[in-house]
C-alpha positions as CSV (number, residue, x, y, z in Angstrom):
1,X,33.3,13.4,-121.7
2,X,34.9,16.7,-120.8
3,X,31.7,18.5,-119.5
4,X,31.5,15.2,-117.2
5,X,35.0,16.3,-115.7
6,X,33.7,20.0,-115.2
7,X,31.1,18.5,-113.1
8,X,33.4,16.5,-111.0
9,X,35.6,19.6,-110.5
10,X,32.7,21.6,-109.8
11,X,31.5,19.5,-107.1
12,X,34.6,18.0,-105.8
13,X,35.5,22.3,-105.1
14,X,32.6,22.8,-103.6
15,X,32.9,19.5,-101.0
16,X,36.4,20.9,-100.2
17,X,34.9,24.1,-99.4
18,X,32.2,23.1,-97.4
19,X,34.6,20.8,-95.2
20,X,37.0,23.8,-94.9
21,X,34.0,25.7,-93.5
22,X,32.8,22.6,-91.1
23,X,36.5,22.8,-89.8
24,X,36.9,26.4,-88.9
25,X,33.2,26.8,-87.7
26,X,34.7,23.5,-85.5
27,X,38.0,25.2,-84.5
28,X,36.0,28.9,-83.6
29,X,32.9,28.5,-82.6
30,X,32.4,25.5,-80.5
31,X,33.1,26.4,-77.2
32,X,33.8,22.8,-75.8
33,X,36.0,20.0,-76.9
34,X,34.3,17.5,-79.2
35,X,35.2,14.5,-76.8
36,X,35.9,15.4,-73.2
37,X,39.1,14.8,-72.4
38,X,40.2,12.7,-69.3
39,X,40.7,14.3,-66.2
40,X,44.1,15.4,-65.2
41,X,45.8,14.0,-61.4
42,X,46.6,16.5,-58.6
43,X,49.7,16.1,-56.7
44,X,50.1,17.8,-53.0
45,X,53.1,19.8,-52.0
46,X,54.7,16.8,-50.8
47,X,54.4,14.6,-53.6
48,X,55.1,17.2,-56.1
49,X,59.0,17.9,-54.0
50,X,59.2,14.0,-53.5
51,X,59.4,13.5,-57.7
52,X,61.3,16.3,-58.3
53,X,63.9,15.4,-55.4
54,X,64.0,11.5,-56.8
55,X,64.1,13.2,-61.1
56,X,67.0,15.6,-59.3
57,X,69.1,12.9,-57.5
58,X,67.9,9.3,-59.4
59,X,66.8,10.7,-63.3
60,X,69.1,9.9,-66.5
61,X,68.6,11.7,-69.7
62,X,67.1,8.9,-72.2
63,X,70.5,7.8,-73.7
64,X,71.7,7.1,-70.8
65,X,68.5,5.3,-68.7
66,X,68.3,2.7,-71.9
67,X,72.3,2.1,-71.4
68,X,71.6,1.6,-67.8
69,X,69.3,-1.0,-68.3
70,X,71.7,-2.9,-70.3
71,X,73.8,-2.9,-67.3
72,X,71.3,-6.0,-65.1
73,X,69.7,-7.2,-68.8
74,X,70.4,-8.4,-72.0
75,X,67.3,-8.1,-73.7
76,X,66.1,-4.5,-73.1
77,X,62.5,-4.3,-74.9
78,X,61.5,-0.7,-75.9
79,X,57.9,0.0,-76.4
80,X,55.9,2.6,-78.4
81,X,52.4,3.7,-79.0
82,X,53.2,4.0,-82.8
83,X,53.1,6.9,-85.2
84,X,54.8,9.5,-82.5
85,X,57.5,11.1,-84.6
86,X,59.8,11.7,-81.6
87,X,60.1,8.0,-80.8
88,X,61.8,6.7,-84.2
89,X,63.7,10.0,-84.4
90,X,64.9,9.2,-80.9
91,X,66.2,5.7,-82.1
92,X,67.4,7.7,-84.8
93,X,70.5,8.8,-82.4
94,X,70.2,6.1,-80.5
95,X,71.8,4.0,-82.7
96,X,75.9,5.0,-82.5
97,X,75.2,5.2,-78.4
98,X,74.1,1.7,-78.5
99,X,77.4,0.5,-80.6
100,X,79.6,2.5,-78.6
101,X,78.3,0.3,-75.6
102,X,78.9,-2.9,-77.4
103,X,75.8,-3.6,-78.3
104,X,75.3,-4.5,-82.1
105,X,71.5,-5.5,-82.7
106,X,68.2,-3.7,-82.9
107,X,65.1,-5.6,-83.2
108,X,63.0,-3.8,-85.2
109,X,58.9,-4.5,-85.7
110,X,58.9,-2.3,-88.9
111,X,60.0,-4.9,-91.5
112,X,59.2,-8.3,-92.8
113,X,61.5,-11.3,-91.2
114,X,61.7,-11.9,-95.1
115,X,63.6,-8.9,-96.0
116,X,66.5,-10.0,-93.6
117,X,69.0,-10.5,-96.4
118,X,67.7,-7.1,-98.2
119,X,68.2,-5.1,-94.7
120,X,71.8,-6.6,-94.2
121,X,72.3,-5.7,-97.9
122,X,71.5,-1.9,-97.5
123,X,73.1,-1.8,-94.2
124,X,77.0,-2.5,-95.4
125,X,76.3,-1.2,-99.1
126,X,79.1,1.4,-99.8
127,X,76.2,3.8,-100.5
128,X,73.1,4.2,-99.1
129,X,70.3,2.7,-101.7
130,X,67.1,4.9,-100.9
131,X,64.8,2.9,-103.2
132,X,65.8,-0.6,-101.1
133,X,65.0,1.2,-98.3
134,X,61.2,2.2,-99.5
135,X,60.9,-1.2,-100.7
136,X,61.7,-3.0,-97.6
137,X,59.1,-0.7,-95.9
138,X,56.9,-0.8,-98.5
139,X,56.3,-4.4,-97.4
140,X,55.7,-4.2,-94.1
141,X,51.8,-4.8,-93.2
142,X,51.1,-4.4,-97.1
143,X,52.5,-0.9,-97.6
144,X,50.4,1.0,-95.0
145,X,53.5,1.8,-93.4
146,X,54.3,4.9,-95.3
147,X,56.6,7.3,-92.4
148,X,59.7,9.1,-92.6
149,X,60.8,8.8,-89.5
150,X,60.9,5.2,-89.6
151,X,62.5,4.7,-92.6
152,X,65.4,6.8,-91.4
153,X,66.3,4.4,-88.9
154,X,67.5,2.3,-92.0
155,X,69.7,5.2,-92.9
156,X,71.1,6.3,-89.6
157,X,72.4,2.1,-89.2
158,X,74.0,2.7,-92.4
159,X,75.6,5.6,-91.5
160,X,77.0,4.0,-88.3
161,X,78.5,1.1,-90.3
162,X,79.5,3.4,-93.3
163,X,82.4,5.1,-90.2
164,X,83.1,1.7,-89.0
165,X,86.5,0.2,-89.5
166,X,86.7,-2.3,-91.7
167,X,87.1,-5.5,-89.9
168,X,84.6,-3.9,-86.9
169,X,81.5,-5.7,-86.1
170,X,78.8,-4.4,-88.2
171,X,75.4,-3.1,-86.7
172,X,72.5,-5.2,-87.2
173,X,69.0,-4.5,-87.7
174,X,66.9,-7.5,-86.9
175,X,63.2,-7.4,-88.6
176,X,60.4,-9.2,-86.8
177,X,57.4,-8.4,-88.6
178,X,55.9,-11.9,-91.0
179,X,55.0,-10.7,-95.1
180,X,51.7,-10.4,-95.3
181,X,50.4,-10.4,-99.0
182,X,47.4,-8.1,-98.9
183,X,46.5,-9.2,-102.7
184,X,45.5,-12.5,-100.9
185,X,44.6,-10.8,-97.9
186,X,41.9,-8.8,-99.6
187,X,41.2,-10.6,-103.0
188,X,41.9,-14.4,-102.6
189,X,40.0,-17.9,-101.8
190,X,39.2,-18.2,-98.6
191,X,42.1,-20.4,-97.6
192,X,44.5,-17.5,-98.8
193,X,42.3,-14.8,-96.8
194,X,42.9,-17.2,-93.7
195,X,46.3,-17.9,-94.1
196,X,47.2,-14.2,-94.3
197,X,45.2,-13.2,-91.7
198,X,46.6,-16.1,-89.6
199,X,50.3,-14.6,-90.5
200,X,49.4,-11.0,-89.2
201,X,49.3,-12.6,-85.4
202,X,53.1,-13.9,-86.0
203,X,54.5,-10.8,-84.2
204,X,54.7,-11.7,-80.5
205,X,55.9,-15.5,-81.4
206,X,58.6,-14.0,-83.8
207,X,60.1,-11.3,-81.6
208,X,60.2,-14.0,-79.2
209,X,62.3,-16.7,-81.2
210,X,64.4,-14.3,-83.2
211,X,65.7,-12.4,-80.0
212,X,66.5,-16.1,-78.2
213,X,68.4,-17.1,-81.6
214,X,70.4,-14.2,-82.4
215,X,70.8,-12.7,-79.4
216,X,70.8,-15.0,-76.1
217,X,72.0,-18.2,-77.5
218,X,74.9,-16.3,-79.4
219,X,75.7,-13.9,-75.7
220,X,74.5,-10.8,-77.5
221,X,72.5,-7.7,-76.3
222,X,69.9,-6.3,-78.4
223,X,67.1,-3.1,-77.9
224,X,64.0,-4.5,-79.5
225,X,62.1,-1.7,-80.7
226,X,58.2,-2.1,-81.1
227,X,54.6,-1.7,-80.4
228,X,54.0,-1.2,-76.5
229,X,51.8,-4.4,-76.3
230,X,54.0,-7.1,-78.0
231,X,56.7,-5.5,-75.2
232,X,55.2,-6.8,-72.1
233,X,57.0,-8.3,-69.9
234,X,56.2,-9.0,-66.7
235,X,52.9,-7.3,-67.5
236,X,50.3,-9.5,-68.5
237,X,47.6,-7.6,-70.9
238,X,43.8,-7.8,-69.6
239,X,40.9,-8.5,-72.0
240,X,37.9,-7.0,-72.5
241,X,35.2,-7.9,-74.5
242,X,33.0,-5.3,-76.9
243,X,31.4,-3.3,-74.3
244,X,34.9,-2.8,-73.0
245,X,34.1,-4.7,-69.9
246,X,36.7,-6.7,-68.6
247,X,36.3,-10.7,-69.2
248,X,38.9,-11.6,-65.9
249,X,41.2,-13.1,-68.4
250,X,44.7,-11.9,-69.1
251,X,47.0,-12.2,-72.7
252,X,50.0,-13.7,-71.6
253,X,51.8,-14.8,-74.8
254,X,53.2,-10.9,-75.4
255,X,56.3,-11.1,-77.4
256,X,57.9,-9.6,-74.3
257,X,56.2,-12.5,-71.8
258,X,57.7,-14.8,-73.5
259,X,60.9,-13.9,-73.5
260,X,60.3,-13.1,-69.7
261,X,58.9,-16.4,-68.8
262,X,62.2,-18.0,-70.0
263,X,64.6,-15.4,-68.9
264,X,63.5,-13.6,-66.2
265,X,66.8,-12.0,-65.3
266,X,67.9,-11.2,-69.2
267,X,64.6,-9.2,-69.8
268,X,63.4,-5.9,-69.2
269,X,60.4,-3.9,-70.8
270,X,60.8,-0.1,-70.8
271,X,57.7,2.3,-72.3
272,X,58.1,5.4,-73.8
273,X,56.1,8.0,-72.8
274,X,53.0,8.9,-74.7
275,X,49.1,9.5,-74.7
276,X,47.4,7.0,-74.0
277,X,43.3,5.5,-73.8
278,X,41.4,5.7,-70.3
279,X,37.9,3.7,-70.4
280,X,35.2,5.8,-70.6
281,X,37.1,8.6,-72.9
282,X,37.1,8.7,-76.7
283,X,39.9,11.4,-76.7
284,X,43.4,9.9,-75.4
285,X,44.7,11.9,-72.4
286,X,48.2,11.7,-70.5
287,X,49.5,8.9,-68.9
288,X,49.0,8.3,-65.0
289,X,46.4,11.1,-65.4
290,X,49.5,13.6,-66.3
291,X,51.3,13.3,-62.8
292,X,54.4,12.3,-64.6
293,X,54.6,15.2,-67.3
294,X,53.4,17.9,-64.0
295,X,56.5,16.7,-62.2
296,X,58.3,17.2,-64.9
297,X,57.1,20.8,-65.2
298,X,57.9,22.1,-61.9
């Protein structure tokens, strides 16, 4: 057998080195991108003074816009495009703003509804238990869920209750993500396979019931903190079919729309900023065609 693992060595060294080669001749010698990006906005003189007077005289830093928007709401809905390491970090500090404002519950897509009792558990521990935290990411979407930044947030919570007072109300971190058992997802009878793919669409109904039940019936505020689309709002999403060509039919069963429908004057939707897709463009380009982040530049 061991001349068998010489050849896989061999061979597995020389596929590295021929992909380290495809990557610099890639990075050096093509002149163009690979995929064209999407063509960036151009604002006049005017427009360009009218968004820096309004970011000079109406802007916030971000701590204090999502406070602000506490202010006319309860539910304040904070969307992402995912896997941005800036975003979780920035909930990261978020965290002891939010408690000093009174409010007490995050909503939080990355971890299983099931894990509820294990997430209260690691948040009041006396110490911070590492190992419960990687286990209650772990099962989120069957362990594919593997960032640093996320799992932090666990940590920074605990840290905010681990300076509390005793008898102070406790931060809460509400998860509203259903298990999904990717044994049975992948490897079991067809009725399993169904089940768990049924589960994996639970998102948008569960953000929706768990923020009315432990939030508006009990006259709390909460930031729920998730993926962009389940945080519509008033937005309704459009479909398109696999050409990409729009079908005239909208989604309106968001997470966010839901809560919107029933609350109209308790809900807000706020997106962070980040790249995002334009139709006809593999590569992902700047939002509003980059007028926001020139504005911000000048």
């Amino acid at each position: 057998m061991k001349p068998l693992y010489k050849k896989v060595f061999r061979y597995g060294l020389l596929v590295a080195c021929l992909l380290v080669l495809v990557v610099i001749a890639l990075v050096f010698f093509v002149p163009q991108p690979l995929f064209p990006l999407p063509p960036l906005g151009r604002l006049t003189e005017q427009e360009s003074m009218d968004m820096v007077s309004y970011l000079k005289t109406s802007g916030l830093p971000p701590n204090d816009y999502i406070i602000s928007k506490f202010r006319q709401h309860d539910v304040v809905i904070l969307g992402e495009n995912h896997r941005i390491s800036q975003d979780p970090l920035f909930i990261q500090q978020l965290l002891p703003v939010l408690y000093k404002n009174g409010i007490t519950l995050l909503g939080f897509e990355f971890a299983c509804t099931e894990d509820q009792e294990r997430v209260d558990q690691l948040l009041n521990g006396k110490t911070y238990d590492k190992a419960l935290a990687v286990s209650i990411l772990r099962n989120l979407d069957f362990g594919i869920w593997p960032y640093r930044e996320y799992l932090d947030i666990f940590k920074a919570a605990w840290q905010l209750n681990s300076e509390l007072p005793p008898d102070a109300d406790r931060f809460r971190i509400l998860p509203m993500t259903a298990y999904v058992d990717g044994e049975k997802l992948n490897h079991g009878t067809l009725e399993e396979q169904a089940e768990q793919r049924h589960r994996m669409n639970f998102t948008d109904s569960l953000i929706a019931s768990i923020v009315e039940r432990e939030a508006i019936q009990k006259g709390k505020k909460i930031l729920v903190y998730c993926g962009r689309h389940h945080a519509f709002s008033r937005f309704h999403q459009p479909m398109y079919d696999d050409s990409n060509k729009f079908i005239g039919k909208y989604f309106t069963l968001r997470g966010g729309n839901r809560l919107f429908d029933k609350y109209p004057t308790k809900v807000t939707t706020v997106m962070l900023h980040s790249p995002i897709s334009y139709t006809g463009f593999i590569a992902y380009g700047l939002p509003y065609y980059g007028l926001i982040d020139q504005a911000f530049a000048l």
